[in-house]
C-alpha positions in Angstrom: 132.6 -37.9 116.7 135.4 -39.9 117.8 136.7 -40.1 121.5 140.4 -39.6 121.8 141.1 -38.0 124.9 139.4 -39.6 127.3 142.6 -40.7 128.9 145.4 -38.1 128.6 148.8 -40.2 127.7 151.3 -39.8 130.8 154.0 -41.5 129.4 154.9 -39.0 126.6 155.8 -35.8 125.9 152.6 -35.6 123.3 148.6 -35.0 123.7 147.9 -35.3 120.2 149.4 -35.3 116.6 150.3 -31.4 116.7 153.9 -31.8 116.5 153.4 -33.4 113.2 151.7 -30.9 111.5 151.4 -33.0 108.5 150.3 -36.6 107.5 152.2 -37.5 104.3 150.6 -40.9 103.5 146.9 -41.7 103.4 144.0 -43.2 100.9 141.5 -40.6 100.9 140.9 -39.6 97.4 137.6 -41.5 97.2 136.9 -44.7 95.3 140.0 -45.2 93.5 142.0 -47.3 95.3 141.6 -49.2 98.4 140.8 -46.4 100.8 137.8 -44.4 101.2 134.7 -45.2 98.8 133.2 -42.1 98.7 133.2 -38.5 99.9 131.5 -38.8 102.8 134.0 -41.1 104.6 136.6 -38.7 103.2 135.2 -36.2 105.4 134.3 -38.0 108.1 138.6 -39.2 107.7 139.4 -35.5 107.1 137.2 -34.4 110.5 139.6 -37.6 112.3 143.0 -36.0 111.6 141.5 -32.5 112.4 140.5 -33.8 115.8 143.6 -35.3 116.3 145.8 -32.3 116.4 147.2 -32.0 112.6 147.3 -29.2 109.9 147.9 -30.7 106.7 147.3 -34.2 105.3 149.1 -34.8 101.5 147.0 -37.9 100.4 148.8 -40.4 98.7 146.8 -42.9 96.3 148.4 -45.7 95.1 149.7 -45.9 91.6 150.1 -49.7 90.8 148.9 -50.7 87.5 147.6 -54.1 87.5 145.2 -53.1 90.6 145.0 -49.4 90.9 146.4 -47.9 87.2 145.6 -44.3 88.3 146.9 -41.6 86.7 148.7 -38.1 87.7 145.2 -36.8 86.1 142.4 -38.9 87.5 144.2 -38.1 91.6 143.9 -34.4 90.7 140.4 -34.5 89.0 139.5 -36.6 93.0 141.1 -34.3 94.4 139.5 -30.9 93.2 136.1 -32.5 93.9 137.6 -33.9 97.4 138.0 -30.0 98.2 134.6 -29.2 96.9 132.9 -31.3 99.1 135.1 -29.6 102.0 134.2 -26.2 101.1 130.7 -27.1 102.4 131.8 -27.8 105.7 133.9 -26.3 108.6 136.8 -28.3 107.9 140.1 -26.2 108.2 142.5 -28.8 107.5 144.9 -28.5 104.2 144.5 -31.2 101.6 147.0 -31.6 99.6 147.6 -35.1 97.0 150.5 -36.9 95.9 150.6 -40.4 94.9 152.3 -43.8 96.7 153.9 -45.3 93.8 154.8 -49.4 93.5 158.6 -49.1 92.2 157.9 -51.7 88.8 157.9 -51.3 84.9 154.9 -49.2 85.2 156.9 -46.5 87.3 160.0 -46.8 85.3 157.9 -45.6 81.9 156.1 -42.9 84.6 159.6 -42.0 86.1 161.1 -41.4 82.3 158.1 -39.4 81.5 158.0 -37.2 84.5 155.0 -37.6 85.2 155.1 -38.1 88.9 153.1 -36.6 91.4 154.9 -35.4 94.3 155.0 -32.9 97.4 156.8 -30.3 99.7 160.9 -30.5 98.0 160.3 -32.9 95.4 159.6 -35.7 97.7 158.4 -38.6 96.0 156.7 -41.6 98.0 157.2 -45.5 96.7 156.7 -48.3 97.9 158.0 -52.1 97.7 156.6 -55.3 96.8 155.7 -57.2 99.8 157.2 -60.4 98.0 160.4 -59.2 97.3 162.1 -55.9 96.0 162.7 -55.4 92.4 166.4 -56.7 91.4 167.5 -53.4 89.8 165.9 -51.0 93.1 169.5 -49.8 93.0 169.6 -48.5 89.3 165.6 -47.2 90.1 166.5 -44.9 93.3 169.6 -43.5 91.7 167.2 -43.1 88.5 165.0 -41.4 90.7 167.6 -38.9 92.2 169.0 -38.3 88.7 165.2 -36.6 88.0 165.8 -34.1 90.9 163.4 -36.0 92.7 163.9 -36.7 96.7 162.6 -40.8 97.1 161.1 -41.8 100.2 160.5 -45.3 100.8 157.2 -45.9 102.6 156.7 -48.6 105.2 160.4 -49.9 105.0 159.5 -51.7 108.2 156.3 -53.9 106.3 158.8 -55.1 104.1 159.8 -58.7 106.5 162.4 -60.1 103.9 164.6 -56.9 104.8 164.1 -57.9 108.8 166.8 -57.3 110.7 169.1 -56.8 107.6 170.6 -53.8 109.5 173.3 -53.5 106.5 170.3 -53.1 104.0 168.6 -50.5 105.1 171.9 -48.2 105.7 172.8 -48.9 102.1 169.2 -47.5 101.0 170.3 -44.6 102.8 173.0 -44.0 102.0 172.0 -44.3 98.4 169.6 -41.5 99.6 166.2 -42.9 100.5 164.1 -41.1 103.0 162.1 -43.7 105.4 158.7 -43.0 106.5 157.5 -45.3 109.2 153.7 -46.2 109.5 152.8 -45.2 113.2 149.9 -48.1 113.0 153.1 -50.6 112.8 154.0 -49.0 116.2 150.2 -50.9 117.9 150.7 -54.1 115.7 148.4 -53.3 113.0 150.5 -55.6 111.1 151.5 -58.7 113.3 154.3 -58.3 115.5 156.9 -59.0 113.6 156.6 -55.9 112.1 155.6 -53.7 115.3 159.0 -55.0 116.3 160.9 -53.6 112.9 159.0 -50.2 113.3 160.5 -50.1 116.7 164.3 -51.2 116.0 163.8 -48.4 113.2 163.4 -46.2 115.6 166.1 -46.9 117.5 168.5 -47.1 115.0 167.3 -43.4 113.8 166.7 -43.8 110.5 163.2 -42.7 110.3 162.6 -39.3 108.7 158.7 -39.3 108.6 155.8 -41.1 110.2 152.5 -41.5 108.6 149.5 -42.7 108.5 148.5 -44.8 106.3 145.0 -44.1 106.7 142.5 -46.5 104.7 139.4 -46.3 106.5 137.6 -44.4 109.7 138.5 -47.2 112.4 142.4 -46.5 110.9 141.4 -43.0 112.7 140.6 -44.6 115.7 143.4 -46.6 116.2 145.7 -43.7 116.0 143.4 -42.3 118.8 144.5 -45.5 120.6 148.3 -44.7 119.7 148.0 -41.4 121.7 146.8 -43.3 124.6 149.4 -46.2 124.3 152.5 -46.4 125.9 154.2 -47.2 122.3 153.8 -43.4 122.0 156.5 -42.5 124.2 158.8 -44.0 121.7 158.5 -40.9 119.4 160.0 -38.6 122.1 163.0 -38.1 121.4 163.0 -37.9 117.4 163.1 -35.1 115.4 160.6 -35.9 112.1 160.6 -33.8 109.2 156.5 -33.7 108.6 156.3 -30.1 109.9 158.4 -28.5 107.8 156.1 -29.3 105.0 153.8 -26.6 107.2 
């Protein structure tokens, strides 16, 4: 179905996305966000990340309530029939679903009420505002750790009014934020700007997991293109923590 070995990748240690295991951010839960719109391109996402080398994929619909006011119930209730339509094909891959949640009022009221979907330890994925973060994210992440919950902040590297504010980012961890990098950023799915805050991310080693951010089949593809990039061969020598949720 899709071609992503034609041309094995000499520059890095990896062939595929095996030594991930796991995917920890993706829209596959169909038609309830703005990922997938229906169960066929599920699978035909599903069959991608199978074909590229992983176990596992925790799917991750967004929670933001203006746009996409899902619930803890309605991603479960997508979920179960998600894994009905898989049990009538040969798929092997784990599905799993947890929830990318926009860090506003809406969370806070979610956050107080517990009702958070998350994965592996307690690992809970939210995201930013792509304006600008929320004047109390301090108060919110220590919130968050006060639940027992483990916050990892997705994308850190999308978010261009924290470019190159070095200081920033060590202060979200050390408040105890887990990053998790977008490996599209890596190919400039996002402008360059970005491609070059994924990479200085990297450097710096404060990136604890890469993901996907899989939307769409052609999202698929382009990770096919990542394996066959030289931008790969800046993974190398990182240790991410996606297996151990094997």
């Amino acid at each position: 179905m899709f071609s992503f070995f034609k041309r094995r990748q000499e520059q890095s240690a990896f062939s595929d996305f095996g030594f991930l295991g796991v995917d920890i951010h993706s829209h596959l839960i169909p038609g309830i966000d703005d990922g997938v719109p229906d169960l066929e391109t599920a699978l035909t996402c599903l069959r991608a990340f199978e074909e590229l080398g992983y176990k596992k994929v925790v799917t991750t619909p967004h929670v933001l309530r203006d746009y996409y006011p899902n619930s803890s119930d309605t991603i479960r209730r997508g979920l179960d029939e998600l894994r009905e339509a898989m049990a009538e094909t040969d798929l092997t891959i784990q599905v799993e679903a947890a929830a990318e949640y926009l860090i506003d009022d809406h969370f806070v009221t979610l956050l107080k009420a517990n009702d958070l979907l998350t994965f592996g330890p307690n690992y809970l994925l939210v995201e930013l505002s792509f304006a600008n973060p929320p004047l109390n994210l301090d108060e919110i992440i220590f919130q968050i750790q006060t639940k027992g919950y483990q916050p990892i902040l997705a994308h850190p590297e999308r978010y261009l009014y924290l470019k190159d504010q070095t200081e920033r980012f060590h202060k979200l961890r050390v408040q105890g934020c887990l990053f998790q990098l977008n490996l599209l950023s890596l190919v400039g799915q996002y402008g360059g700007r970005v491609q070059q805050q994924a990479k200085q991310l990297l450097d710096d080693s404060m990136v604890d997991f890469v993901g996907s951010d899989l939307h769409r089949p052609r999202d698929a593809e382009k990770l096919g293109q990542l394996l066959q990039s030289k931008e790969l061969a800046l993974l190398d020598s990182h240790t991410f923590l996606n297996a151990s949720l094997l």
